[in-house]
C-alpha positions in Angstrom: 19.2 21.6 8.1 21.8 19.7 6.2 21.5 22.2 3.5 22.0 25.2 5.2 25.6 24.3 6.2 27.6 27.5 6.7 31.1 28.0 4.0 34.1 28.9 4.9 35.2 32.6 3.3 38.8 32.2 3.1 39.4 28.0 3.0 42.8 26.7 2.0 43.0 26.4 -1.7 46.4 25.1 -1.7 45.7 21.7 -3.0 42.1 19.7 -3.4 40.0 18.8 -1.2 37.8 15.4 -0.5 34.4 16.6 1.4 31.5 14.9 0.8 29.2 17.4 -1.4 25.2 17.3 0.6 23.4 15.9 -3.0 25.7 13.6 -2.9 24.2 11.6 0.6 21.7 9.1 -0.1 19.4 10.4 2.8 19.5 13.8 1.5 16.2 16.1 1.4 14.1 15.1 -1.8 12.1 18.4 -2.3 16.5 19.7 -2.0 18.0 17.7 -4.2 15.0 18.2 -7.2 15.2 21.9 -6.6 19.2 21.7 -6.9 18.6 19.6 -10.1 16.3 22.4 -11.3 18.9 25.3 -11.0 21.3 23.1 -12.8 20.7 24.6 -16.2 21.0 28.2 -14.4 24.4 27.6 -13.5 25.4 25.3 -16.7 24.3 28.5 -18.9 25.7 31.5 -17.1 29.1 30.2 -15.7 30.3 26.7 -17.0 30.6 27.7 -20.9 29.7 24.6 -21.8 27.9 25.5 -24.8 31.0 27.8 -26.0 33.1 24.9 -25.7 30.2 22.4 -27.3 29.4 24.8 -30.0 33.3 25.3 -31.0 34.7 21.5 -30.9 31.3 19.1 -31.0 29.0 20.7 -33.5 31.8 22.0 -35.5 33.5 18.7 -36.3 30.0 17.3 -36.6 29.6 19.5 -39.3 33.3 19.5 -40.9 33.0 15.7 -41.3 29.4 15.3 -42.0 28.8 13.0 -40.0 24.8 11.5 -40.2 24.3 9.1 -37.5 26.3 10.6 -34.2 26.0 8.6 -30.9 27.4 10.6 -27.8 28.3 9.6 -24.2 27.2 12.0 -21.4 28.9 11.0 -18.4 27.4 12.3 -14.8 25.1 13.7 -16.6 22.4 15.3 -13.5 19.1 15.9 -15.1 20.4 16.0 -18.8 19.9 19.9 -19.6 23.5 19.3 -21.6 21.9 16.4 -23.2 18.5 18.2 -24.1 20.5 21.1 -25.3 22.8 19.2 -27.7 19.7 17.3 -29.3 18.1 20.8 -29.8 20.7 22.5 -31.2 22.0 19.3 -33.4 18.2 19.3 -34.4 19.0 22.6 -36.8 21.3 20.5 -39.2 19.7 18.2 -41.5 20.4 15.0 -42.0 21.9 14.4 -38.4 20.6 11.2 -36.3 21.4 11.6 -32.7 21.6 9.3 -29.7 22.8 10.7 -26.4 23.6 7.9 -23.9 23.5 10.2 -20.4 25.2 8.4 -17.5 24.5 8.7 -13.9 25.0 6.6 -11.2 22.9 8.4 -8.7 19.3 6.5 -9.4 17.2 9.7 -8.0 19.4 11.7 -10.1 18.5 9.3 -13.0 15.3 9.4 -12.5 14.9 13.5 -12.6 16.2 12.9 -15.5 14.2 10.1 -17.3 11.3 12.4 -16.6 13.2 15.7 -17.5 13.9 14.3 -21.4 11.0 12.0 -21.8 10.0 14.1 -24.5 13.1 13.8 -26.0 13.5 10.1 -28.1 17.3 10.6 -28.9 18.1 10.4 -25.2 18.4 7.5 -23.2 19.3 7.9 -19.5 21.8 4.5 -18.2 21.0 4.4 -14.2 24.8 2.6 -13.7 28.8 4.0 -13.1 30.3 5.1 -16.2 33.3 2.4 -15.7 30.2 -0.4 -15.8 30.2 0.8 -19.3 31.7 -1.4 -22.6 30.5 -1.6 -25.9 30.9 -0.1 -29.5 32.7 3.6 -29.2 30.8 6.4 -29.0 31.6 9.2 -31.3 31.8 11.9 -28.9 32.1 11.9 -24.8 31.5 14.8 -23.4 31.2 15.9 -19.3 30.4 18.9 -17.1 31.2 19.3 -13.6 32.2 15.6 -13.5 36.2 15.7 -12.7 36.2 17.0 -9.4 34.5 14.2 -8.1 37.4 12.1 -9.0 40.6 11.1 -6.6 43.6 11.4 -8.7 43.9 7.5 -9.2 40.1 7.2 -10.3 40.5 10.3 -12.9 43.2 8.5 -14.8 41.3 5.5 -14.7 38.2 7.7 -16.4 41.0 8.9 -18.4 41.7 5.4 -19.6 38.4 4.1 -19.8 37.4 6.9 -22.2 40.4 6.6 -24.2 38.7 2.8 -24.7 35.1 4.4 -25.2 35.6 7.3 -27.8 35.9 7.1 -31.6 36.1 10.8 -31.8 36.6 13.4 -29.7 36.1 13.7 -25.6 35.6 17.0 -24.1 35.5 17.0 -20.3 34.5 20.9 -18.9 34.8 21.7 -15.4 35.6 24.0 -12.5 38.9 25.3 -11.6 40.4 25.7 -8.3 40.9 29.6 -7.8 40.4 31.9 -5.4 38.5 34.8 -7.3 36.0 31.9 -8.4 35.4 30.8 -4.9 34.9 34.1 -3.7 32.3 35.3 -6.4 30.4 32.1 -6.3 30.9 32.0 -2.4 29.2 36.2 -2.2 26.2 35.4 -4.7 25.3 31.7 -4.6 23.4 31.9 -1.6 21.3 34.8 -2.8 20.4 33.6 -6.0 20.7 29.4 -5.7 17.9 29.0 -2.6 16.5 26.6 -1.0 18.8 24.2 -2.3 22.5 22.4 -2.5 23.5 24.3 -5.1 25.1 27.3 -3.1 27.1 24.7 -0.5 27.6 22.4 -3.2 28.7 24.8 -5.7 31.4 26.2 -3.0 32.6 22.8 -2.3 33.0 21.7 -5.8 35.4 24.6 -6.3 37.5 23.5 -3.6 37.5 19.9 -4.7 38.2 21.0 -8.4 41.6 20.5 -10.2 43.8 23.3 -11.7 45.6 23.2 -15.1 49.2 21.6 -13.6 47.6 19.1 -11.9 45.2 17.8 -14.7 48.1 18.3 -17.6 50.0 15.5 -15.2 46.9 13.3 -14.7 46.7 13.6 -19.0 50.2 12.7 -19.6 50.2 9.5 -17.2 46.8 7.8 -19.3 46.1 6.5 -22.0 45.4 10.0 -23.8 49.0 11.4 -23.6 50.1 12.6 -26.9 46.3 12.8 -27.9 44.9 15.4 -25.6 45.2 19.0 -24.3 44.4 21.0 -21.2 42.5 24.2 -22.0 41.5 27.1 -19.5 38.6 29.7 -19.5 37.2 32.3 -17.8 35.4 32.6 -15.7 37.2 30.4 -13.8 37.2 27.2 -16.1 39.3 24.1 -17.3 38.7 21.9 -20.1 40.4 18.5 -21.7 40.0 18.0 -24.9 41.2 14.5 -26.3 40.9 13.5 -30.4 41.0 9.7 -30.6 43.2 10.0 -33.9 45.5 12.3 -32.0 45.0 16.2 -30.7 44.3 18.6 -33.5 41.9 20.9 -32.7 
């Protein structure tokens, strides 16, 4: 089966890599790809600190500038746990009106997600490519585990395109490329994450991911030079954070 496809133990991490990730095949295994979508929120809360990183530049310059009617951009956003999070937590302080667009171009991976938040009447799932996208800015874009599926050239073009989209702030979290993080995920993924992608997938994505160097680069050459940063956390984590009115935080 497709999604038992053996890992490497000790790949070349030298520089990034382009392999095709197995949700990512449009004759992939249904019952596969739901259950991958299902663990999402597993790995999302105990390794990507995405909440940290929400928690400390999102919901804290909600609150610093008051802000009552906040629209935000989820790009690649797999079955919206970040979303559904963010509208729970944003929920807690009064007089807030949220809209979360969530983006993703994958239409079975839209769909999960359609049904996944249809509770949920601030979110609204867009079925298309995030550079499909125009409109009034959004007041915050935010992303997990979306960079890595980017060449080089079509990063700074997200870079860009952003830079076009956002009123406020964009936060981008993803993997980093390291060896210690491959090696973890590589030794407990396929005990805990069965039965689905997520242990291949999750290995892959490492290897595809970007390191600080490389995305401080892509930064400087777009549109957000001057107006963004390139953070790092552990475990095993890169972040960009860009302020439309220039980098402050």
């Amino acid at each position: 089966m497709r999604g038992r496809k053996a890992t490497p133990w000790w790949p070349d991490l030298a520089r990034k890599v382009y392999h095709a990730e197995l949700m990512d095949a449009l004759d992939s295994d249904a019952r596969q790809l739901r259950r991958t979508l299902r663990q999402f929120p597993l790995l999302n809360n105990a390794l990507s600190r995405t909440r940290f990183l929400l928690e400390r530049y999102i919901v804290r310059d909600i609150q610093r500038r008051q802000l009552q009617h906040v629209r935000i951009l989820d790009v690649g956003a797999g079955g919206g746990d970040i979303a559904r999070y963010l509208v729970r937590r944003l929920e807690r302080i009064a007089g807030v009106q949220l809209s979360v667009d969530c983006c993703e171009a994958d239409p079975r991976v839209a769909a999960f997600a359609r049904r996944a938040c249809s509770r949920f009447d601030a979110i609204r799932v867009l079925e298309r490519s995030v550079f499909d996208l125009d409109g009034p800015p959004y007041d915050y874009i935010i992303n997990n585990h979306f960079l890595h599926h980017l060449r080089e050239e079509h990063l700074t073009a997200f870079l860009n395109l952003t830079r076009k989209l956002c009123g406020g702030l964009m936060l981008c979290n993803d993997l980093e490329r390291s060896r210690s993080s491959y090696l973890a995920y590589r030794a407990l993924a396929p005990i805990v994450l069965r039965d689905s992608f997520a242990a291949y997938d999750g290995a892959l994505s490492i290897r595809r991911a970007y390191v600080v160097p490389e995305l401080k680069q892509l930064v400087a050459h777009s549109s957000w030079a001057g107006s963004a940063r390139v953070g790092r956390l552990e475990p095993g984590r890169v972040f960009i954070l860009g302020r439309a009115t220039g980098i402050t935080a």
